[in-house]
C-alpha positions as CSV (number, residue, x, y, z in Angstrom):
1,X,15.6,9.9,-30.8
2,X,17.1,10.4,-34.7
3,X,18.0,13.4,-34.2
4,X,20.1,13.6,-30.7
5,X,21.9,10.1,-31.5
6,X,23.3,11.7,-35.0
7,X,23.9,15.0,-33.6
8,X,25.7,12.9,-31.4
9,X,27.6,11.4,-33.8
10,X,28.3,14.6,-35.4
11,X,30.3,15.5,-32.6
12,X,32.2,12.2,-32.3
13,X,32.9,12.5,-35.8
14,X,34.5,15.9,-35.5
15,X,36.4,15.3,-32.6
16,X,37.6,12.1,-33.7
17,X,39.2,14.0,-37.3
18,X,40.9,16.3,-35.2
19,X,42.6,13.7,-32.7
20,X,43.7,12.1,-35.8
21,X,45.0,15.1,-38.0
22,X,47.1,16.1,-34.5
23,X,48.4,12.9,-34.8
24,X,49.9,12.9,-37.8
25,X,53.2,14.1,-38.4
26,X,55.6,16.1,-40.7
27,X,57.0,14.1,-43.9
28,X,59.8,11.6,-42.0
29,X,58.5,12.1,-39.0
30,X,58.8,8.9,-36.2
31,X,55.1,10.3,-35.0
32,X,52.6,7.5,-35.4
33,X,49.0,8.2,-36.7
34,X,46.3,7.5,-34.4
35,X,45.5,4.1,-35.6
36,X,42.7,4.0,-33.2
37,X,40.8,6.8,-33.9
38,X,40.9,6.1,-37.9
39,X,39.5,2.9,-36.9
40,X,36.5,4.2,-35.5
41,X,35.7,7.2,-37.7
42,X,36.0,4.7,-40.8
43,X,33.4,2.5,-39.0
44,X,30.9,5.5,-39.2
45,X,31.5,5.4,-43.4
46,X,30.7,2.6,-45.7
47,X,34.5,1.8,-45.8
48,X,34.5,-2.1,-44.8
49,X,38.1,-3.5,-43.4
50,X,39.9,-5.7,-45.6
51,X,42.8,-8.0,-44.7
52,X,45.8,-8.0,-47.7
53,X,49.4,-9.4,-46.6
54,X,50.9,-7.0,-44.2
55,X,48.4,-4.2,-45.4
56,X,45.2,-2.9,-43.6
57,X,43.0,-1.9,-45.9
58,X,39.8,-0.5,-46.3
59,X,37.6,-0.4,-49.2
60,X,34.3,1.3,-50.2
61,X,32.9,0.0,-53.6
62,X,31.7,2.3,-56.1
63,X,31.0,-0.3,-58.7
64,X,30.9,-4.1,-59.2
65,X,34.8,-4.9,-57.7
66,X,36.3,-1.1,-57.9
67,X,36.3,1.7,-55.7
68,X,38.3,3.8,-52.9
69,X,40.7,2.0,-50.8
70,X,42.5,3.9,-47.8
71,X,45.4,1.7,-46.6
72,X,45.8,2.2,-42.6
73,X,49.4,4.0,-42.4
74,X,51.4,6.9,-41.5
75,X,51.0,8.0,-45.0
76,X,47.4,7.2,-44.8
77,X,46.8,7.0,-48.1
78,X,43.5,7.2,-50.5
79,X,43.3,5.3,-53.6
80,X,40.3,5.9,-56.1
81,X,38.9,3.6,-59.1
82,X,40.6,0.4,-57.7
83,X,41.1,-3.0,-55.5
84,X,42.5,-3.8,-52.8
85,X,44.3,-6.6,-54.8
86,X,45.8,-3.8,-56.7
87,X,47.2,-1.5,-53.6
88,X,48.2,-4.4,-51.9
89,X,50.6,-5.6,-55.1
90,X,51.9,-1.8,-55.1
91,X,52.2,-1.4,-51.3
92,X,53.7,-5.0,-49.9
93,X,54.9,-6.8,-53.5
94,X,56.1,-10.1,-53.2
95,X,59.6,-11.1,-55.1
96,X,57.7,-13.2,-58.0
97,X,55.2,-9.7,-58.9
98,X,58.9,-7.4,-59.4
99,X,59.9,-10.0,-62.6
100,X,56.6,-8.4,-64.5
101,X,57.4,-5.1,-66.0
102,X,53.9,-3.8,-65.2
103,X,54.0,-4.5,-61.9
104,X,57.1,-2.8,-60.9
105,X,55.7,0.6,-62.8
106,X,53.0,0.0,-60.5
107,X,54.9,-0.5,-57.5
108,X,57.3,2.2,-58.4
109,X,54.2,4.7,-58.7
110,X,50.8,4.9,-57.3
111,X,50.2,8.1,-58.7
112,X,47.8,7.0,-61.3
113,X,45.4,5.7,-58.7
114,X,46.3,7.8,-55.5
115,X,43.5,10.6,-54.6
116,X,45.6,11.9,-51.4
117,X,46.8,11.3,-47.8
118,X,47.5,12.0,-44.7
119,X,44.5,14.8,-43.8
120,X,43.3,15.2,-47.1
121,X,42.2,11.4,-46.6
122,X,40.7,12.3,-43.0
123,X,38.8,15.1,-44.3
124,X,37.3,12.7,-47.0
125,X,36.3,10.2,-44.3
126,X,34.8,12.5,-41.9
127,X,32.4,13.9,-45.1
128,X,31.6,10.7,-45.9
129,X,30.2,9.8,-42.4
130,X,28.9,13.3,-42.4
131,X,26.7,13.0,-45.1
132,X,25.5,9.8,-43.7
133,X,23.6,12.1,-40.7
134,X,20.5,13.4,-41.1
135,X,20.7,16.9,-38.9
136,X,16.9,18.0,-39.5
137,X,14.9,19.0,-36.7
138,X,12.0,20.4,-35.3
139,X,10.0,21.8,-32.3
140,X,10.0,18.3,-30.8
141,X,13.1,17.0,-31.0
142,X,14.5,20.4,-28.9
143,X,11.7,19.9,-26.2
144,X,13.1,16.7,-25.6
145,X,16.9,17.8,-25.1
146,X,14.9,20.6,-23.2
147,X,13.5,17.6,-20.8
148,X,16.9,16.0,-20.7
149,X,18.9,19.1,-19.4
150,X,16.3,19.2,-17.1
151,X,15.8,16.1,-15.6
152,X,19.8,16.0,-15.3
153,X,19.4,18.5,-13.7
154,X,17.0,17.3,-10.6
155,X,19.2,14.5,-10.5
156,X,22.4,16.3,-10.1
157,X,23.9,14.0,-13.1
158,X,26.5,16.7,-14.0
159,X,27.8,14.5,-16.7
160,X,25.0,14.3,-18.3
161,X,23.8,17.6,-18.4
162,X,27.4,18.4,-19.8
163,X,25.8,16.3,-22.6
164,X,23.2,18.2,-23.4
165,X,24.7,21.3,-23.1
166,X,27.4,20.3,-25.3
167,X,24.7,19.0,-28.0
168,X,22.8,22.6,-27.6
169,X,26.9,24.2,-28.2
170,X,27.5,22.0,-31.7
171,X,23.8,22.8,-32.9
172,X,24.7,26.5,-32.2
173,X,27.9,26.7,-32.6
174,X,29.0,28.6,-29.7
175,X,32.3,28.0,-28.3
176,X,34.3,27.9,-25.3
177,X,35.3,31.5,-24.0
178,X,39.1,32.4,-23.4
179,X,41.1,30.4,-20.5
180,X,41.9,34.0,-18.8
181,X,37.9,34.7,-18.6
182,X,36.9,31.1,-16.7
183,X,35.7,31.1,-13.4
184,X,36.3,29.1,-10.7
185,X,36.5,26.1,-13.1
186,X,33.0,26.3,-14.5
187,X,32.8,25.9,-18.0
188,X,31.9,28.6,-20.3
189,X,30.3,29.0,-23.9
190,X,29.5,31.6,-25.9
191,X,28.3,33.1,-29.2
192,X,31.4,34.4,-31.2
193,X,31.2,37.3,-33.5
194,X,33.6,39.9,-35.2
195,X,33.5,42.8,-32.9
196,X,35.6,44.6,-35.4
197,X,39.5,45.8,-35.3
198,X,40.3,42.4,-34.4
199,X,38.4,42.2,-31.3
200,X,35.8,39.0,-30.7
201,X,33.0,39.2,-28.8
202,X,30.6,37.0,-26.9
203,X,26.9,36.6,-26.5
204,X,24.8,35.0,-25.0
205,X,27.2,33.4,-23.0
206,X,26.2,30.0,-20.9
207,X,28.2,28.8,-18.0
208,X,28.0,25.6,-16.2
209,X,29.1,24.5,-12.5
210,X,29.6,20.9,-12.3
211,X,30.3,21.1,-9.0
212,X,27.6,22.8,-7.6
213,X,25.2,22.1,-10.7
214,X,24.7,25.1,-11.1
215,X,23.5,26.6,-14.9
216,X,23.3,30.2,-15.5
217,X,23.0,32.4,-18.6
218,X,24.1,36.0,-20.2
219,X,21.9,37.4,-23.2
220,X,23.9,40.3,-24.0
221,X,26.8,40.4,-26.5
222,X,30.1,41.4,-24.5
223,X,33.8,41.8,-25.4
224,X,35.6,39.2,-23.8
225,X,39.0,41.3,-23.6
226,X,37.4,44.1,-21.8
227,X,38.6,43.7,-18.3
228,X,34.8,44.9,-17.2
229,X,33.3,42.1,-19.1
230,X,35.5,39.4,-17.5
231,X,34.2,40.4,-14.0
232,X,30.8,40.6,-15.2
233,X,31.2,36.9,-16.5
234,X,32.7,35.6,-13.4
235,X,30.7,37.7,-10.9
236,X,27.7,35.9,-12.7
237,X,29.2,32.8,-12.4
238,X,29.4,32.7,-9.1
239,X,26.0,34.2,-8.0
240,X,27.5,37.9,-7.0
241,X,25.3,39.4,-10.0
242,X,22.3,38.0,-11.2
243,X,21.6,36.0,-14.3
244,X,19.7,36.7,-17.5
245,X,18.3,33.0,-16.7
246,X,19.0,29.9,-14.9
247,X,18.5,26.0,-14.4
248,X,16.1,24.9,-16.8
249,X,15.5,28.2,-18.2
250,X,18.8,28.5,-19.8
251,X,17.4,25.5,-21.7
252,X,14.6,26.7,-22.7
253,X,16.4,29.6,-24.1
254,X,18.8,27.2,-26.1
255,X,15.7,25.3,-27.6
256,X,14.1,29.0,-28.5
257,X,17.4,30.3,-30.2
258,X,18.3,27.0,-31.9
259,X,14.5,26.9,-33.1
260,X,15.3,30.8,-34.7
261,X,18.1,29.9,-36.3
């Protein structure tokens, strides 16, 4: 379906920007950019590769011949209202373009066409595949993650009901709980709010046992630094107390809350 496959996408998108921010480093750094990753999240854009010289290049055209170029560095940089032609001159000159005066004001300065780099220029790329994703959806389209968590499920495909518990986390925006509240390796979402005075707190809270496939659920809003709350959590977890909901309930729930919101 539309909407799973770009929801999907959503998530590769995001994940992919921050892989490549990490990656890049301080000004004269020797850290290399995650060539790789740019690579792929400019493939989810309308930027088209272009070969120039030493140079790759990337270019998105705005109008007949001009537009944004992003050449593929450590500086990563994003160029607006030109050609790749015209970075390639200012970014890998050969000797015969330095004897024209123009050119070597070019050369010497790209700040009459340069937008930004290094994140800036990752930020710009991730909106621009972004906006390309149409996130709408309805009562259908949750029935049918619904169905997939589900039948995951009965077939004890722990990957993929990772999958769709991961798309039901980016549609909600829950997020993993602290490192000191896991249990027994089972991984562990929740709802994060301001609890005030600094605190966060929790709720509902989802947890998931790859091992034993095992998917249980906690409505209620909890502070996770409360040393009550983090053996309720695990004591849940690992069937000591019993859960607000379970299996294919706890998708059910997701699709009901996601539907709300």
């Amino acid at each position: 379906m539309a909407f799973k496959e770009n929801l999907k996408k959503k998530i590769l998108t995001d994940r992919l920007s921050r892989t490549i921010c990490q990656s890049i480093g301080s000004p004269g750094s020797t850290r290399k950019i995650d060539k790789e990753s740019m690579r792929k999240l400019l493939a989810l854009t309308p930027f088209v590769p272009e070969k120039r010289r030493d140079l790759e290049l990337y270019f998105r055209e705005l109008e007949p011949g001009v537009g944004e170029v992003i050449s593929l560095d450590n500086e990563l940089p994003l160029y607006g209202k030109t050609n790749v032609d015209d970075v390639a001159l200012r970014r890998s000159p050969e000797v015969k373009e330095m004897l024209n005066i123009r050119n070597i004001i070019k050369i010497l300065s790209d700040k009459d066409i340069r937008i930004c780099k290094g994140s800036d220029t990752v930020l710009h790329v991730q909106n621009l595949a972004l906006d390309l994703l149409d996130l709408s959806f309805g009562e259908e389209d949750m029935q049918e993650l619904v169905n997939d968590g589900i039948d995951a499920m009965a077939r004890e495909d722990s990957d993929a009901v990772l999958e769709t518990l991961e798309l039901f986390v980016e549609l909600l925006g829950y997020k993993p709980v602290p490192a000191d509240v896991l249990a027994n390796g089972h991984v562990i979402y929740g709802d994060q709010h301001d609890g005030g005075n600094g605190r966060q707190s929790h709720g509902p809270i989802v947890m998931y046992d790859d091992k034993t496939n095992v998917l249980r659920l906690i409505k209620q809003t909890v502070f996770i630094d409360d040393p009550e709350t983090q053996t309720l959590i695990q004591d849940v977890a690992l069937g000591e107390i019993e859960p607000d909901a379970e299996g294919g309930e706890v998708f059910r729930f997701l699709k009901q809350t996601a539907l709300a919101k």
